[in-house]
C-alpha positions in Angstrom: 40.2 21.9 -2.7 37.0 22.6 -0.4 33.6 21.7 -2.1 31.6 24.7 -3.1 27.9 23.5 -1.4 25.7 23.0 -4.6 23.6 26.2 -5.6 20.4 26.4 -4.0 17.4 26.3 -6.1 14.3 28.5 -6.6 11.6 25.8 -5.9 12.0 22.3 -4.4 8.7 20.1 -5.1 7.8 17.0 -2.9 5.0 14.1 -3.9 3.3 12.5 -1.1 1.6 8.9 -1.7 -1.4 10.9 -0.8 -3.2 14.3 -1.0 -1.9 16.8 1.9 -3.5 19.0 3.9 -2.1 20.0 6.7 1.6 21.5 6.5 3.8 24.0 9.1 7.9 24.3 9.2 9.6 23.7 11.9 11.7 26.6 13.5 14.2 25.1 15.4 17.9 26.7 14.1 19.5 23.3 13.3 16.4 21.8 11.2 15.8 24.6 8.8 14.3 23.0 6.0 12.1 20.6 7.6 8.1 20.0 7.2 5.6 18.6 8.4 2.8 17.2 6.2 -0.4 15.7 6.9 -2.3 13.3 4.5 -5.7 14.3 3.7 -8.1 10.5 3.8 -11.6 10.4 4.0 -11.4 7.1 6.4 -9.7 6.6 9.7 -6.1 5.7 9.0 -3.7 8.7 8.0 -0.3 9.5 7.7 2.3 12.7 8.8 5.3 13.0 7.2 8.4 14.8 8.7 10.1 16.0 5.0 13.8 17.9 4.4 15.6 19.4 2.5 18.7 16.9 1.5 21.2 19.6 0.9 23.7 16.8 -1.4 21.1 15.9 -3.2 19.1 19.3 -3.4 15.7 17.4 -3.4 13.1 16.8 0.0 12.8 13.5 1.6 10.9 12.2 3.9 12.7 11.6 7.1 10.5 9.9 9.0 6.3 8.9 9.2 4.1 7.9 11.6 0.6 7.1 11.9 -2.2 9.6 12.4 -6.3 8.6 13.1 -8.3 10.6 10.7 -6.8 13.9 9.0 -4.8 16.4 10.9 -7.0 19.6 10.6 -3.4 21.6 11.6 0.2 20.4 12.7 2.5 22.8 14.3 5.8 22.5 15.4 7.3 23.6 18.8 7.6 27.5 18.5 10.9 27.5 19.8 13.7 29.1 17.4 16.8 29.2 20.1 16.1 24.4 20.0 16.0 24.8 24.0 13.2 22.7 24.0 12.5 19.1 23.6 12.4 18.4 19.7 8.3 18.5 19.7 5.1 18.8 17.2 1.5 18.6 17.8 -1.6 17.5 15.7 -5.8 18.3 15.8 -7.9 16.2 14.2 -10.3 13.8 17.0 -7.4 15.2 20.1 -4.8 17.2 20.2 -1.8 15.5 20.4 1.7 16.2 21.2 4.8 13.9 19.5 8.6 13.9 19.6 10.6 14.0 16.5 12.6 11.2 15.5 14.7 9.7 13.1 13.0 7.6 11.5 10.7 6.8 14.6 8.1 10.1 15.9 6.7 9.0 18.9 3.3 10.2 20.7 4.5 11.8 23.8 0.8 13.0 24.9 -3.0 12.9 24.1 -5.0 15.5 25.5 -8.6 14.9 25.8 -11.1 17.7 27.7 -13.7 15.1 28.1 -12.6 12.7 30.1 -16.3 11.8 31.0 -17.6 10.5 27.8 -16.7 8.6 24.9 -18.2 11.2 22.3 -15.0 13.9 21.5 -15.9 17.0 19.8 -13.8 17.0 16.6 -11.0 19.8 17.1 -10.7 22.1 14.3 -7.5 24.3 15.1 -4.7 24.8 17.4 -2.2 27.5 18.5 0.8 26.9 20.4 1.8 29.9 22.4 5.3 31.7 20.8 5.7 33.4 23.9 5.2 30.6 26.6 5.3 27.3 24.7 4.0 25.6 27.7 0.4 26.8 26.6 -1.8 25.6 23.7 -4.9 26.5 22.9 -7.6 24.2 20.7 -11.0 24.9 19.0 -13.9 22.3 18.8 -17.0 21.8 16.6 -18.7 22.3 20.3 -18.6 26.1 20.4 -15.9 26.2 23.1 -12.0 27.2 23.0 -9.5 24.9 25.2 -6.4 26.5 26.7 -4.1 23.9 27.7 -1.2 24.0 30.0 1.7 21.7 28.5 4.8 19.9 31.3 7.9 18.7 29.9 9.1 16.9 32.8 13.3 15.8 33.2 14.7 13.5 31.3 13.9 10.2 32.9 16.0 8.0 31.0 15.7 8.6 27.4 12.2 10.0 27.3 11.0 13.5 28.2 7.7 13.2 30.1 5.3 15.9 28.3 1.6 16.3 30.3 -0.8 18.5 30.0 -3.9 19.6 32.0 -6.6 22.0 31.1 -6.2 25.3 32.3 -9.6 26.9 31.2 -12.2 25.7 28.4 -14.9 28.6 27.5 -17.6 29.0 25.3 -16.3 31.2 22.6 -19.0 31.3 20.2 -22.7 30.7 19.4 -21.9 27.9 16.9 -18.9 26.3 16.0 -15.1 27.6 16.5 -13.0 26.9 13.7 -9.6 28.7 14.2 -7.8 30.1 17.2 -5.0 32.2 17.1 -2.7 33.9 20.1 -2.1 37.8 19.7 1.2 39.2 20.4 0.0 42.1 22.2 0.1 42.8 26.3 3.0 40.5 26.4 1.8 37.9 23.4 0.9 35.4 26.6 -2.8 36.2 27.3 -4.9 37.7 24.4 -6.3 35.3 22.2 -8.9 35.4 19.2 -11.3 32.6 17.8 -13.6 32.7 14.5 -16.6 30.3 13.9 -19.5 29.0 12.1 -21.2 32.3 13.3 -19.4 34.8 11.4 -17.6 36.4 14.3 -14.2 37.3 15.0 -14.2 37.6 18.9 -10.9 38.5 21.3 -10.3 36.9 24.4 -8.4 37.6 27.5 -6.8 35.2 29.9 -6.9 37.4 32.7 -10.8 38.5 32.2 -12.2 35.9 30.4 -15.8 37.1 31.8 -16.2 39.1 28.7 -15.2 39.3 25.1 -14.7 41.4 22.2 -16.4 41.1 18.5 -13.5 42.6 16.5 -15.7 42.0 13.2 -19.0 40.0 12.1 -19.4 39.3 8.5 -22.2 41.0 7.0 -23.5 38.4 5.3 -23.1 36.0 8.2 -20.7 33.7 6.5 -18.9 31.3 8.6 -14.9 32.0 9.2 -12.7 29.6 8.5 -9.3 31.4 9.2 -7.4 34.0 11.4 -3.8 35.1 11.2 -2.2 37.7 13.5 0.2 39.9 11.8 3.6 38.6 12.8 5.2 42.2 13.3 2.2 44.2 14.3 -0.6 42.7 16.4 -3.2 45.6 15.9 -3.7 43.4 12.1 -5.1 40.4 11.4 -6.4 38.4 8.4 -9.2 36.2 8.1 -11.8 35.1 5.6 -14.9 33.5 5.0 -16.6 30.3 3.7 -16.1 29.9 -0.2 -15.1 33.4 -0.1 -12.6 35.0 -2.6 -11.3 37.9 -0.2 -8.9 38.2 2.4 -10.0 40.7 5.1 -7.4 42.7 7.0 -9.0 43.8 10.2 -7.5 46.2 12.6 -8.4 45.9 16.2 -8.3 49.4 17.3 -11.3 50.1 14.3 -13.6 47.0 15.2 -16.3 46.3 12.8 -14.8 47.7 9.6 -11.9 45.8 7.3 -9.4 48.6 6.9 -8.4 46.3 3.7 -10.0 43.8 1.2 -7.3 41.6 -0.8 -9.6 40.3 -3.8 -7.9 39.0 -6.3 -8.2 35.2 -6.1 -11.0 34.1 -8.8 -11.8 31.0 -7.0 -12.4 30.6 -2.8 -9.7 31.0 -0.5 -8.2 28.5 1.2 -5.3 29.9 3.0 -3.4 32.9 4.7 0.0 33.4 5.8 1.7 36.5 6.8 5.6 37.5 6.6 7.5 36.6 9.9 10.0 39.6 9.4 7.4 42.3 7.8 4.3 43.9 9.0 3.3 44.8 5.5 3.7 41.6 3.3 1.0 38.6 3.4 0.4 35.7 1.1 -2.7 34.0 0.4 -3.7 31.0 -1.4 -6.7 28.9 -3.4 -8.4 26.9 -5.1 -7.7 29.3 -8.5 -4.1 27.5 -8.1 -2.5 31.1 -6.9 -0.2 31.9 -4.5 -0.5 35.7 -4.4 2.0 38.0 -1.9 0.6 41.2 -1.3 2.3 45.1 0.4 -0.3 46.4 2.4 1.4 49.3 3.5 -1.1 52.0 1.6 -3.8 51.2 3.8 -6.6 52.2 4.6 -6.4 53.4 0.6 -7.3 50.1 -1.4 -4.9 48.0 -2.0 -5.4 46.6 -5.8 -3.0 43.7 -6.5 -0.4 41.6 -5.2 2.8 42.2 -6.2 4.0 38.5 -6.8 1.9 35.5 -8.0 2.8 32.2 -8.2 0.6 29.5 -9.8 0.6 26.1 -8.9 -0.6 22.7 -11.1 -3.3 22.7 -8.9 -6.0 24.0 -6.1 -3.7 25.4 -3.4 -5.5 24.6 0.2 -2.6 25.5 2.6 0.2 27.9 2.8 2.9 28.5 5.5 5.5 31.2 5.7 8.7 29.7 7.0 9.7 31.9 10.0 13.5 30.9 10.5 14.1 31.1 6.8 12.1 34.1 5.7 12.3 33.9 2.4 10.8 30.8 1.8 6.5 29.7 1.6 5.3 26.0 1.4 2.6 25.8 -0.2 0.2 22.4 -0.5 -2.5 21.1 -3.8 -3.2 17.7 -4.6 0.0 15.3 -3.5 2.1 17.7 -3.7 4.2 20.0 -1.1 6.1 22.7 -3.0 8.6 25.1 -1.2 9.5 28.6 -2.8 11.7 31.3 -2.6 10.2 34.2 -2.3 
């Protein structure tokens, strides 16, 4: 008699030895519930966990766990959903750095340092890795500038895949410090780029002119940014938010300067925003009130007054990522914990 796989369940909850932070699913086809998570220390030495879902057992477990200096400030996997590519992840924190998945042993395959010069780094505070042409990578720093790296993945020289990288252009992107970066999807998803920083600015860039920029949107207040998230489906929309702040701002490029849409209502700041991969109007966001709150944003520009799920968590959420081979599933991250849900 064939064995009827056991019933999935609604939410699968993971402790970590230690708090999380940083957090992204992988995409490849044949690893579809797998995580990354990144311990959140405030000294040097800190871990990454590679975590699945044990289908037998119905429970995550860590697969494997290497070492990481200082916290990741982001972890992303290789955006490669047909698993053409080697089986690769990449962290921020003092480098960006590029590592190949392994059971149990991840290896580092790169580090990639801009200043090859001097022994001071500028701390990197975000990454995006290119869906369109994995080979590129951009970074943001502390130091006001935005590095776009080129990424090689050499022939299999034995057992190991050579990955180098080189810079391919490092600009100043803002008048303080650059805290996200995020690739657009439009004019072929391989050039445009946007950045937001300590200055309040959301600013566009192009890799073909990158003489000049665009300010898509300043905060009025001047609050720093923290985040930026291009709408998966549409890339006229993106999200973003400020220091402390309680509301997500949808922005849409074409009307610069003016959120067509204010989600507000978390009760405590922000930490988090994740759009759906298969739906321009669905976004989630997340914070420290403990909510995970998925909002329809189709009636813009008229106001859009609550979300139409909530979820609330046993404590402050501070990152949430929308799984984009399984789409109806969010990871969400507070204290230890790593929870995945079915949305």
């Amino acid at each position: 008699m064939a064995t009827v796989p056991p019933k999935r369940k609604e939410i699968y909850k993971y402790e970590a030895p230690w708090t999380l932070y940083a957090a992204n699913w992988s995409q490849r086809p044949d690893r579809r519930f797998r995580l990354a998570v990144g311990s959140f220390l405030e000294e040097y030495n800190n871990k990454v966990q590679v975590i699945s879902l044990d289908e037998s057992a119905q429970e995550l477990k860590a697969s494997s766990m290497f070492d990481h200096p200082y916290p990741c400030t982001k972890i992303m996997w290789i955006p490669d959903n047909k698993g053409i590519f080697p089986d690769l992840l990449a962290t921020s924190g003092d480098y960006l750095r590029v590592w190949r998945a392994g059971e149990p042993d991840t290896r580092l395959e790169c580090l990639l340092n801009n200043n090859k010069n001097s022994d001071f780094c500028a701390p990197l505070t975000s990454f995006d890795w290119n869906e369109v042409d994995p080979n590129l990578i951009g970074t943001s720093s502390i130091d006001t500038t935005c590095t776009i790296w080129g990424l090689e993945t050499g022939q299999v020289l034995g057992r190991c895949n050579l990955v180098s990288g080189h810079v391919k252009t490092q600009l100043i992107a803002h008048d303080k410090e650059v805290y996200d970066i995020a690739f657009s999807r439009a004019g072929g998803g391989r050039d445009m780029f946007a950045s937001v920083g300590a200055d309040g600015s959301v600013r566009m860039f192009d890799l073909r002119h990158l003489e000049h920029s665009t300010i898509i949107y300043e905060d009025p207040q001047h609050h720093p940014l923290l985040r930026l998230c291009w709408n998966k489906q549409d890339p006229n929309y993106l999200a973003t938010m400020a220091m402390d702040g309680m509301d997500v701002i949808i922005l849409d490029v074409r009307v610069p300067c003016t959120p067509v849409a204010r989600l507000s209502n978390h009760r405590a700041c922000v930490n988090g925003i994740a759009w759906a991969p298969h739906s321009s109007c669905h976004i989630c966001t997340a914070g420290d009130d403990h909510q995970a709150l998925i909002w329809d944003i189709q009636q813009m520009p008229r106001a859009i007054e609550d979300p139409i799920l909530a979820y609330t968590a046993e404590g402050e959420i501070n990152q949430v990522q929308w799984s984009s081979s399984q789409p109806d599933w969010i990871a969400i991250c507070y204290n230890r914990c790593v929870e995945i849900l079915r949305v």
